[in-house]
One Martini backbone bead per residue (centre of mass of N, CA, C, O) as a GRO file, in nm:
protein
  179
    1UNK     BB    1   0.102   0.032   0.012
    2UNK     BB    2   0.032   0.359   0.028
    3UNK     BB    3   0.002   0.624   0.117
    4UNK     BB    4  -0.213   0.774   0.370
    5UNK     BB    5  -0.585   0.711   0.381
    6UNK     BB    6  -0.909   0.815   0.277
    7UNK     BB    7  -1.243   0.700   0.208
    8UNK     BB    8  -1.545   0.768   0.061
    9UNK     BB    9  -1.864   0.594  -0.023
   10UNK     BB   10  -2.120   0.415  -0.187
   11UNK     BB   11  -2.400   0.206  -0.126
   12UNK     BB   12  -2.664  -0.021  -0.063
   13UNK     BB   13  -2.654   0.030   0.242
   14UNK     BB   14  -2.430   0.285   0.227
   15UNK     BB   15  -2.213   0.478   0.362
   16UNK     BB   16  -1.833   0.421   0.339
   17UNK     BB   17  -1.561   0.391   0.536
   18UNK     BB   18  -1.197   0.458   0.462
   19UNK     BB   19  -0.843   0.327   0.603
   20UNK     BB   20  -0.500   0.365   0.574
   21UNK     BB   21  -0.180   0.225   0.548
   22UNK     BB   22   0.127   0.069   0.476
   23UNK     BB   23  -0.003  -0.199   0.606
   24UNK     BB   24  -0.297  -0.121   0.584
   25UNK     BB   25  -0.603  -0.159   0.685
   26UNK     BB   26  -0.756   0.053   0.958
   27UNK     BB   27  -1.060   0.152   0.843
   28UNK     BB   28  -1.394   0.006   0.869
   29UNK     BB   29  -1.691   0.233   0.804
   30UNK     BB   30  -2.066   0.286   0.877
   31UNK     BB   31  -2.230   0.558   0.806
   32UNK     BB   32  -2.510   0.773   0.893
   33UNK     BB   33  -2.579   0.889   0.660
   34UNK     BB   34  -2.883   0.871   0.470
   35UNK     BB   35  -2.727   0.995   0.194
   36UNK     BB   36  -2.511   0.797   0.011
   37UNK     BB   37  -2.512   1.018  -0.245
   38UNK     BB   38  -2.298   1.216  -0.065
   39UNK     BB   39  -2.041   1.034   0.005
   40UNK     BB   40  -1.832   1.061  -0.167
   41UNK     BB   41  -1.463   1.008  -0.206
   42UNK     BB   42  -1.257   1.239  -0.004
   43UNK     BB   43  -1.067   1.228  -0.270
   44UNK     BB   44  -0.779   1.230  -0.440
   45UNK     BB   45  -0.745   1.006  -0.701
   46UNK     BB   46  -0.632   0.758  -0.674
   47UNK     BB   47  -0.622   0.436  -0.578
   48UNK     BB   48  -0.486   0.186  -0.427
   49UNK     BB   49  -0.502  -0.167  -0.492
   50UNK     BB   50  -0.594  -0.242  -0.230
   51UNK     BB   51  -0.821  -0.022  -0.187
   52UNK     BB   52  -0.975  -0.077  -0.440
   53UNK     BB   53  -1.034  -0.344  -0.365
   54UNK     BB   54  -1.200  -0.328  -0.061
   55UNK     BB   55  -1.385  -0.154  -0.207
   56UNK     BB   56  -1.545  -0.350  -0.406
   57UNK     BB   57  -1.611  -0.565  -0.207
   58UNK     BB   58  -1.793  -0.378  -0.051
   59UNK     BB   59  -2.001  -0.300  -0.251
   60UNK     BB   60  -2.086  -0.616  -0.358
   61UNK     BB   61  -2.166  -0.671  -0.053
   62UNK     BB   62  -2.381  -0.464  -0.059
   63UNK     BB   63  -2.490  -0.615  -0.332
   64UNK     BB   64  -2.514  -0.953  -0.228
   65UNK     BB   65  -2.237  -1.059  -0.261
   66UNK     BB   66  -2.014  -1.310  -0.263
   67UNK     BB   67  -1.751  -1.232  -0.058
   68UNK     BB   68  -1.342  -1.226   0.013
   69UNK     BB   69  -1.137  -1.081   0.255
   70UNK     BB   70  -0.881  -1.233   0.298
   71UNK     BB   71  -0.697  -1.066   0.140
   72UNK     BB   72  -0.694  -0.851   0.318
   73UNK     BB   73  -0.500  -0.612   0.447
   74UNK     BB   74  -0.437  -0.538   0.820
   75UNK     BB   75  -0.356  -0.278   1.045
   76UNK     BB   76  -0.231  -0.379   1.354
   77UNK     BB   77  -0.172  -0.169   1.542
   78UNK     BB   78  -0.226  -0.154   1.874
   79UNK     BB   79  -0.283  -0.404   1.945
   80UNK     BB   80  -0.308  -0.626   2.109
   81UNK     BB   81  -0.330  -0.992   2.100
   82UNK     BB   82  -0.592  -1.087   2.177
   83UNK     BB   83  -0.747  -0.908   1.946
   84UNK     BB   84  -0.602  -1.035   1.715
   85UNK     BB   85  -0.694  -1.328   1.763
   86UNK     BB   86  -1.010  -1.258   1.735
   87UNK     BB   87  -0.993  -1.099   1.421
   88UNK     BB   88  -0.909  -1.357   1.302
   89UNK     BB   89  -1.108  -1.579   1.377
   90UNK     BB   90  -1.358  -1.392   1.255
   91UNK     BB   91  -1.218  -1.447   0.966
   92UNK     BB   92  -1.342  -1.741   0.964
   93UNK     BB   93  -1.654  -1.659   0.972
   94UNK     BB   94  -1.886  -1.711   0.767
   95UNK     BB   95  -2.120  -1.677   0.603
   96UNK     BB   96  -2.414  -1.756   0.748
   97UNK     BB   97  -2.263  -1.740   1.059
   98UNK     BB   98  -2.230  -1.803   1.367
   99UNK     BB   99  -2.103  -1.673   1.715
  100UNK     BB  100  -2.022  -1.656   2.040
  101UNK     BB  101  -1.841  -1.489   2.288
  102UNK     BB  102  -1.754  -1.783   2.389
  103UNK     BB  103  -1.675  -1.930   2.147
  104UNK     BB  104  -1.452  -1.724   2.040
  105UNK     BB  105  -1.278  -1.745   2.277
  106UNK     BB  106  -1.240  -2.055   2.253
  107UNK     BB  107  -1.101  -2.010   1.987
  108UNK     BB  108  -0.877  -1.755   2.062
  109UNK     BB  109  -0.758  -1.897   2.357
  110UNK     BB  110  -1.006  -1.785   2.571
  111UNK     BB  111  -1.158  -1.882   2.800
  112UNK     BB  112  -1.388  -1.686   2.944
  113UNK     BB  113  -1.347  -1.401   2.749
  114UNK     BB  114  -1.655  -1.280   2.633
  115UNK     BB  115  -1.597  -0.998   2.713
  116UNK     BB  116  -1.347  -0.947   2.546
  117UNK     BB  117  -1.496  -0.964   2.290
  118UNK     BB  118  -1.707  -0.766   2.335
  119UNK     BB  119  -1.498  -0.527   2.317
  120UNK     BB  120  -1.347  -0.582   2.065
  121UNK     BB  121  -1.597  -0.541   1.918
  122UNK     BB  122  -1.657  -0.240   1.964
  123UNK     BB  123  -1.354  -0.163   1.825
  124UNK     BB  124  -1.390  -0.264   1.557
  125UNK     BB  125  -1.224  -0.138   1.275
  126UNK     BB  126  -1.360  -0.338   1.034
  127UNK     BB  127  -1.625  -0.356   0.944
  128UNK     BB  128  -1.719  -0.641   0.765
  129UNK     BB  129  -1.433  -0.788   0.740
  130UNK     BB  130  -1.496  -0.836   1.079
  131UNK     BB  131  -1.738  -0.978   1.149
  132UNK     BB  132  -1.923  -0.825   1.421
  133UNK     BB  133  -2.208  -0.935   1.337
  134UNK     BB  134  -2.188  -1.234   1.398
  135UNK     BB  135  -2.174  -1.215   1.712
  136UNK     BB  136  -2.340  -1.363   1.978
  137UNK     BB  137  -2.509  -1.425   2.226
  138UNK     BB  138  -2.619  -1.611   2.439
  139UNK     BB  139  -2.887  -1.819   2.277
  140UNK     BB  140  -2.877  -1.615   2.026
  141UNK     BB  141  -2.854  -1.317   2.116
  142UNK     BB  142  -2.802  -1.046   1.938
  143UNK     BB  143  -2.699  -0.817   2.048
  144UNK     BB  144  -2.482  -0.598   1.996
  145UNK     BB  145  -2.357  -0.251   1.782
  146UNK     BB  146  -2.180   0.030   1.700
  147UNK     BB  147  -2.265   0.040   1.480
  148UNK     BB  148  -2.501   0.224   1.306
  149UNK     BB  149  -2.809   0.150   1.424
  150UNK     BB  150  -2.695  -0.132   1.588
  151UNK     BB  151  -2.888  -0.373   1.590
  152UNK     BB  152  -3.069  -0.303   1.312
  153UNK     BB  153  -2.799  -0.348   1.156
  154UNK     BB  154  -2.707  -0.648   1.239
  155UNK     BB  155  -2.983  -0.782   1.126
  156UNK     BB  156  -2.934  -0.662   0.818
  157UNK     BB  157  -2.660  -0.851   0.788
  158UNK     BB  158  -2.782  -1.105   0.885
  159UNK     BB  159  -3.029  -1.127   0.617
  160UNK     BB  160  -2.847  -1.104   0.412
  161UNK     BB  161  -2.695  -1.374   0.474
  162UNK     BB  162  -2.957  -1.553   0.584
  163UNK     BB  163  -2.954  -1.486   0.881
  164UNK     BB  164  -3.230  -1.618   1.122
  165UNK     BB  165  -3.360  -1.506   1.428
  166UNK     BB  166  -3.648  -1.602   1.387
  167UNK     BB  167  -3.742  -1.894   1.296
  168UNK     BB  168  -4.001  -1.760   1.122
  169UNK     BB  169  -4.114  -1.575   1.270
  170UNK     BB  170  -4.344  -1.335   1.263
  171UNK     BB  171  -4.344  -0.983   1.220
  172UNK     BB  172  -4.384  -0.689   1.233
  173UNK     BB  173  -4.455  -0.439   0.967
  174UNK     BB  174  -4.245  -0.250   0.968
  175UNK     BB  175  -3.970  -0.292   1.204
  176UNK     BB  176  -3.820  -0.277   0.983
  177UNK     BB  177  -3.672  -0.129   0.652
  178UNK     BB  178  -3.659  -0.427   0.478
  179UNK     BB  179  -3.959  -0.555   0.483
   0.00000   0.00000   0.00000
């Protein structure tokens, strides 16, 4: 990756924003503003092609498309070792899978952690890159979300990939936005 920067962009989902340095992507956040055409690109100039690669997949990815984001390198500076561990182990979390804060403590190798996968959970730089939308509490119960809209936000990117937290149970119509 070439200097550091930022771009915001539009999706299928609303706008989203990157930022990268010399070692990977540093941030990848879902924007609040409700009118994705607003987006706009943010940056003068063509972007680094690994970069322009990450636009392009998440794009896609908000796009319904089934998309791996695993080729992305990502900048991982000023992390603990065991957030490190947590979001390695959830981006091998595959579409349409969930995993609770105490599964994922014990794939990242902290038994007993599920408190701290939820901090991390929390911090996580890189939203839809590092599915921290796949992550649920105990029971299956949909938990927090940090990214604009929170758990409204989380409910539907993971109905987007497929996963019913409702077990086929009718809601009531207009509950959601996208209903």
């Amino acid at each position: 990756m070439s200097l550091d920067g930022s771009c915001r962009f539009a999706t299928a989902f609303g706008p989203v924003a990157v930022a990268w340095t010399a070692r990977g992507l540093s941030r990848v956040r879902l924007l609040a503003e409700a009118n994705a055409a607003d987006a706009g690109s943010g940056r003068d100039g063509p972007l680094p092609p690994a970069v322009a690669e990450a636009v392009e997949l998440l794009a896609a990815y908000f796009a319904g498309e089934v998309v791996h984001f695993s080729s992305l390198v990502l900048d991982e500076t000023g992390l603990s070792i065991l957030d490190v561990a947590i979001y390695r182990e959830l981006r091998r979390v595959p579409r349409g899978v969930t995993v609770t804060y105490g599964e994922l403590a014990v794939r990242a190798g902290a038994p007993g952690a599920a408190q701290a996968v939820g901090s991390a959970m929390a911090r996580n730089p890189w939203v839809v890159v590092v599915p921290c939308h796949r992550v649920l509490a105990a029971g299956g119960a949909l938990g927090g979300f940090s990214a604009p809209g929170g758990a409204r936000t989380k409910r539907r990117l993971l109905r987007m990939e497929g996963v019913d937290l409702d077990g086929g149970t009718p809601m009531l119509p207009g509950l959601f936005a996208d209903d």
